[in-house]
C-alpha positions as CSV (number, residue, x, y, z in Angstrom):
1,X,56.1,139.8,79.0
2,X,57.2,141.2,75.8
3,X,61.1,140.7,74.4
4,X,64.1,141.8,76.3
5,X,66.6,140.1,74.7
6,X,69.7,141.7,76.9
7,X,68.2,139.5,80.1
8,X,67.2,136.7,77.7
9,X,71.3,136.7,76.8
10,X,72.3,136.8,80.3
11,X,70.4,133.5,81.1
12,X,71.8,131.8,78.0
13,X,75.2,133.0,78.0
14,X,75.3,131.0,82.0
15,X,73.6,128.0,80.6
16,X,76.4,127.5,77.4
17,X,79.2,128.9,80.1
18,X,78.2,125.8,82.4
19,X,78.4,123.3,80.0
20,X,82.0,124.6,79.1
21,X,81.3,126.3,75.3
22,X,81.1,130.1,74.2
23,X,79.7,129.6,70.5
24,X,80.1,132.6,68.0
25,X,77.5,133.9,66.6
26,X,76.0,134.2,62.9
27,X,72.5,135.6,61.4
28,X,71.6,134.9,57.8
29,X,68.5,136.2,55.8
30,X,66.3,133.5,54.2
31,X,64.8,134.2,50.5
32,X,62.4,131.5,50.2
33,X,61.6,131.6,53.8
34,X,61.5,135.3,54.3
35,X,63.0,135.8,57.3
36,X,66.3,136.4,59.4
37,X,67.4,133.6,61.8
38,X,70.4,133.2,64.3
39,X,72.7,130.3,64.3
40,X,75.1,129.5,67.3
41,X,78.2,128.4,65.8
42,X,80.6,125.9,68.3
43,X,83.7,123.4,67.3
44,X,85.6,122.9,64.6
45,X,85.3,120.2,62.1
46,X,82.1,118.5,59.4
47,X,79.5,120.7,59.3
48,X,76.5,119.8,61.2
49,X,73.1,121.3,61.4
50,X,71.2,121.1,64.8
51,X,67.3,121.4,64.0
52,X,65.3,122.4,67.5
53,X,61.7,121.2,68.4
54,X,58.7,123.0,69.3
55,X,58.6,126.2,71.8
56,X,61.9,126.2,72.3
57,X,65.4,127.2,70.7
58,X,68.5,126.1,69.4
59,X,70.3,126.4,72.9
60,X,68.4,123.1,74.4
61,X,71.4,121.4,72.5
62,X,73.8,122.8,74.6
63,X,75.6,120.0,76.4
64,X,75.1,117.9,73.8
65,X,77.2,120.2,71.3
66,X,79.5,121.0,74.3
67,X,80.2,117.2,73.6
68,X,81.3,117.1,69.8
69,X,83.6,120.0,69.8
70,X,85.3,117.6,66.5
71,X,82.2,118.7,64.7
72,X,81.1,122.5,63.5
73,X,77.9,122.3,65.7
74,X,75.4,124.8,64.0
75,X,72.9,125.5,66.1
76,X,69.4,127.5,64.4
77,X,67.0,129.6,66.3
78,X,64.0,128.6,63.8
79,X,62.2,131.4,62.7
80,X,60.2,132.9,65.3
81,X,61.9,131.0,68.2
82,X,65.0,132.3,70.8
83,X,66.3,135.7,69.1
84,X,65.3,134.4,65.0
85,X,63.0,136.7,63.7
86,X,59.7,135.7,63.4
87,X,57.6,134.4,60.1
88,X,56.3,137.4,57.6
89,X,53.1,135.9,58.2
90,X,50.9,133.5,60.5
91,X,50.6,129.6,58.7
92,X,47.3,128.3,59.3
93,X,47.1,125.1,56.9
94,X,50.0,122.0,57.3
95,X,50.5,121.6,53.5
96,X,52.1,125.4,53.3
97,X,53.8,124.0,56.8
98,X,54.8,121.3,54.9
99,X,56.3,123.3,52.0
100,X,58.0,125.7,55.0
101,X,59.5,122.7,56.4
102,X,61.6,121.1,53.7
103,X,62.5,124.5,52.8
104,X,64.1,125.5,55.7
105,X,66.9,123.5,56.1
106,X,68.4,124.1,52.8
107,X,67.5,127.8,52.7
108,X,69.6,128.0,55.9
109,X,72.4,125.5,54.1
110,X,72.4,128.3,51.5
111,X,72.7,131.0,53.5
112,X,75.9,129.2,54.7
113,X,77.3,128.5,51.4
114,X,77.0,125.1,52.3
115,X,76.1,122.4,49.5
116,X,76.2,119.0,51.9
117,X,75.5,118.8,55.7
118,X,75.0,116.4,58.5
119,X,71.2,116.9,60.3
120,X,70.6,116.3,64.0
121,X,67.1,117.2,64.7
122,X,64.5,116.7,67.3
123,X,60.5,116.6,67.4
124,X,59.6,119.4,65.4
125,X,62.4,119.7,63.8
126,X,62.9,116.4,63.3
127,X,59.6,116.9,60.9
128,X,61.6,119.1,58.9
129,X,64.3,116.7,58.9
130,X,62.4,113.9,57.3
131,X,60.7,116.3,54.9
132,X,63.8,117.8,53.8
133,X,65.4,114.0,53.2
134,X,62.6,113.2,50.6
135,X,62.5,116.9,48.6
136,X,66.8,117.2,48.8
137,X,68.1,114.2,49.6
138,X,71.5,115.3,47.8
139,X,72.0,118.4,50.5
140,X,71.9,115.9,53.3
141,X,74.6,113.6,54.5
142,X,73.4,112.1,57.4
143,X,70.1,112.8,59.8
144,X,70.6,111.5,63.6
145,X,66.7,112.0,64.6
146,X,66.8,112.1,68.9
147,X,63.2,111.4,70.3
148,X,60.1,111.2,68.6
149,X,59.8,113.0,65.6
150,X,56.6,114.9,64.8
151,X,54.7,113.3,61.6
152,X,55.2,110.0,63.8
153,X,52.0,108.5,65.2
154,X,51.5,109.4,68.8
155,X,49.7,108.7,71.7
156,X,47.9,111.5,74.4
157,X,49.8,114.9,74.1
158,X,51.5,115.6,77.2
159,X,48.9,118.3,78.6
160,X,51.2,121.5,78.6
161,X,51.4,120.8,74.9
162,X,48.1,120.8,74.5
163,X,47.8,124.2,76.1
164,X,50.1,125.1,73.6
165,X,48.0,124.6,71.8
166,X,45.1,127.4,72.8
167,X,45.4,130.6,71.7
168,X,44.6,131.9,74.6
169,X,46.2,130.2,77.1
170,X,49.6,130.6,75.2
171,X,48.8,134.6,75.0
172,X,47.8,134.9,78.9
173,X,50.7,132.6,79.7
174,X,53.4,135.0,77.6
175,X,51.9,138.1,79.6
176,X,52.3,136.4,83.4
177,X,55.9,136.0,85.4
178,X,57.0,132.1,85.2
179,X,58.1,130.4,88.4
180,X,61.1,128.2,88.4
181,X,58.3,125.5,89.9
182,X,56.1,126.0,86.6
183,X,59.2,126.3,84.8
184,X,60.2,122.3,86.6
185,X,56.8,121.4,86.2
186,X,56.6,122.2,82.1
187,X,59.8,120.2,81.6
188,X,59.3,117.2,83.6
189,X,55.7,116.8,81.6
190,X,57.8,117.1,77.9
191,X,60.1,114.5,78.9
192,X,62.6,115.4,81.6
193,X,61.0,114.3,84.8
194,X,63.9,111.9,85.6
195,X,66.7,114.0,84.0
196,X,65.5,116.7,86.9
197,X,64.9,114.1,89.4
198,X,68.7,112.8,88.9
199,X,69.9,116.5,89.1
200,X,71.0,116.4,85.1
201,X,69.7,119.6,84.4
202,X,71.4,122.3,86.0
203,X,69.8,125.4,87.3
204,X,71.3,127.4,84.6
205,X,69.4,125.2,82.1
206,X,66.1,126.2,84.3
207,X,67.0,129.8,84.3
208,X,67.9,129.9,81.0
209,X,64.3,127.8,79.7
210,X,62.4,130.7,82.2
211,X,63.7,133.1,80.1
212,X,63.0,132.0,76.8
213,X,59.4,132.0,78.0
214,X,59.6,135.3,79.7
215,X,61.9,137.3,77.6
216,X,60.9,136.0,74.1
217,X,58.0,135.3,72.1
218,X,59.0,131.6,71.5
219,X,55.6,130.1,72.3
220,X,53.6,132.2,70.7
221,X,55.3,132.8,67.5
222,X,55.9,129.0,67.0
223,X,52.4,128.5,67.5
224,X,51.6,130.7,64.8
225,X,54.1,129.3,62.5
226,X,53.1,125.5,63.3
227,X,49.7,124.4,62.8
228,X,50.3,121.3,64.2
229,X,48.1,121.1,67.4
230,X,44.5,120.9,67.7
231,X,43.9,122.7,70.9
232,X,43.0,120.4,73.8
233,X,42.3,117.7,71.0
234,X,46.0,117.3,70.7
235,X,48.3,116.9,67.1
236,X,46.5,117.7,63.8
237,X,46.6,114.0,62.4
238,X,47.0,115.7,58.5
239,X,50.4,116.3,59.9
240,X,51.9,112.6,59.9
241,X,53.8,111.4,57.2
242,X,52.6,108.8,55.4
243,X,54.2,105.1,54.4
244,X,55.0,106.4,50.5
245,X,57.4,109.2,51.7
246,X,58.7,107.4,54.5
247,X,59.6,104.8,52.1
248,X,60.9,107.1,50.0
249,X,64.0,108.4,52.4
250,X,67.6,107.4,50.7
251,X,69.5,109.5,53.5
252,X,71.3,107.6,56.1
253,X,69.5,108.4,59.3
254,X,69.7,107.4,62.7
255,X,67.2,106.9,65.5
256,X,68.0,107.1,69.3
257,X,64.5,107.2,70.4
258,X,64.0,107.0,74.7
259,X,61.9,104.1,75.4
260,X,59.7,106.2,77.9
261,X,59.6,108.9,75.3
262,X,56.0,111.1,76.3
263,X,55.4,111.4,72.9
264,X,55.6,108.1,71.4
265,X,57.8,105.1,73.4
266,X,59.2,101.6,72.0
267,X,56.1,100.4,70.1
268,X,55.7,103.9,68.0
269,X,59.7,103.8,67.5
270,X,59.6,100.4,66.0
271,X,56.8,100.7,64.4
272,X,57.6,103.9,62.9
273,X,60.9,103.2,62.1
274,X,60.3,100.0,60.1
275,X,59.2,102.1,57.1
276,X,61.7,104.5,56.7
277,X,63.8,103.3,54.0
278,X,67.4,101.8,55.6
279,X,66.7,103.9,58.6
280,X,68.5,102.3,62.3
281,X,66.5,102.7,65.8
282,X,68.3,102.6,69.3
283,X,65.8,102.8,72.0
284,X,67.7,104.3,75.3
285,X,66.2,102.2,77.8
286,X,64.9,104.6,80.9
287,X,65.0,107.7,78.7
288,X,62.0,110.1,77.8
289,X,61.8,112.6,74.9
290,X,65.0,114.6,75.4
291,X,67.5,111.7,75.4
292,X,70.7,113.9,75.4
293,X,69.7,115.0,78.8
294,X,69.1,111.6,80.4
295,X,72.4,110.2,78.7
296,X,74.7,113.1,77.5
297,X,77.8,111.1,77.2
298,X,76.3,108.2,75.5
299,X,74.0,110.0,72.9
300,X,77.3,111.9,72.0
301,X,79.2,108.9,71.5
302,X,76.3,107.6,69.3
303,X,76.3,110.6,67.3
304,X,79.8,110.8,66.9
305,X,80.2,107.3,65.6
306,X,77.1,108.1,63.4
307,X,78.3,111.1,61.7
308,X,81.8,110.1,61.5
309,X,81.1,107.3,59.4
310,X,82.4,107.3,55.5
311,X,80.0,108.8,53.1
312,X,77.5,106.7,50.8
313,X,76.7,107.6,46.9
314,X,73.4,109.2,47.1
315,X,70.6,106.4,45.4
316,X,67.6,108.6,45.0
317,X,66.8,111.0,41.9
């Protein structure tokens, strides 16, 4: 249905109000990305970086940041995604991906005059996460990854991601109104069915997910900027990350990965994990992919006892 980012605003402003946080606001240009983004800005302490997944925006963190109001929670719009403006130009191959990826983060930490920040990412962005640990390890304290990361091996795409995949589909479904039932129905199949069963998401957090898709061009202009899906065929597999880089990592990072996670449960977590130099896993027991949502007090306590531990001397080159 086009941008109208006044009603868009309305149906955030409700969600963050409900969790008990009014974040400023802040938009920096990116050189090497070419682009303008908007980051939330809430609390007051370590700077901290919150990194969004696919088809979405920065706002799904909401009660988690509402959470760690000891941390300055900076919470991106990626480019193209919420009210960020969009990429110069549509990237069809995953090695110029790649390169966008591990660009991002510290073109944004520039932008901030920030030389050293803690990452919490998810999904997607947990791909730029981990990308961004191997090219500048030394701008990176920490990295809490929550759910499965994309570069991760995965089994059968959830099949609304795979329409996501279909250039079509995504354009007819941007032009057509979005019920709250499709709207139920999308989130329970990316990893919130029992969050919305157990009345953890609150309608604001529906409203404010139906207008994202109705008032933005999230899906669409993510899709063009992420080359990651195959269609119905499901994730591009030149997008994983091989056992050299993962190796590789010298950042401090942190798993809490749900064990019922759509994506990728317990097996891919361990699995995955294992190679990642030093990395920690916490599987949440009876938690999907969006494990802030099925446990919001006990993924904040994890993070905060993550983040707030004493710095290490950085090992790599």
């Amino acid at each position: 249905m086009g941008l109208n980012e006044r009603q868009y605003r309305a149906a955030e402003s409700r969600y963050w109000e409900v969790e008990g946080v009014l974040p400023t606001e802040t938009w920096v240009r990116l050189p090497r990305i070419g682009t303008r983004v908007r980051i939330q800005v809430a609390g007051e302490g370590p700077p901290v970086l919150f990194v969004h997944g696919g088809s979405i925006n920065g706002t799904c963190f909401a009660p988690l940041v509402a959470r760690l109001s000891d941390f300055r929670c900076l919470v991106l719009d990626r480019p193209g995604c919420g009210l960020s403006e969009r990429l110069p130009a549509r990237v069809s191959d995953v090695a110029t991906f790649a390169i966008s990826a591990e660009t991002l983060i510290v073109d944004v930490l520039d932008a901030l005059e920030i030389e050293q920040a803690d990452i919490v990412a998810t999904s997607l962005g947990g791909y730029h996460a981990l990308r961004t640990a191997v090219a500048h390890p030394s701008r990176i304290r920490r990295v809490l990854e929550l759910g499965f990361p994309i570069g991760a091996p995965n089994g059968p795409m959830p099949f609304v991601m795979r329409l996501a995949g279909v250039r079509g589909v995504v354009r007819l479904m941007t032009r057509l109104p979005v019920s709250e039932r499709a709207v139920r129905s999308m989130l329970a199949q990316i990893g919130l069915r029992r969050a919305l069963a157990e009345g953890r998401v609150p309608q604001e957090g529906i409203e404010w997910f139906r207008a994202l898709l109705r008032y933005t061009d999230t899906m669409k202009n993510d899709l063009d900027a992420s080359p990651i899906l195959h269609g119905l065929r499901g994730v591009n597999p030149a997008i994983l990350l091989d056992d050299e880089m993962l190796g590789g990592i010298q950042v401090p990072m942190l798993f809490l990965w749900g064990a019922e996670d759509q994506f990728g449960g317990e097996p891919v977590a361990r699995s995955f994990v294992a190679k990642v130099h030093g990395a920690r896993l916490v599987v949440i027991p009876e938690s999907g992919h969006v494990v802030w949502l099925d446990d919001p007090d006990g993924i904040a306590e994890s993070t905060r006892e993550f983040l707030a531990a004493p710095s290490v001397a950085h090992q790599g080159p």
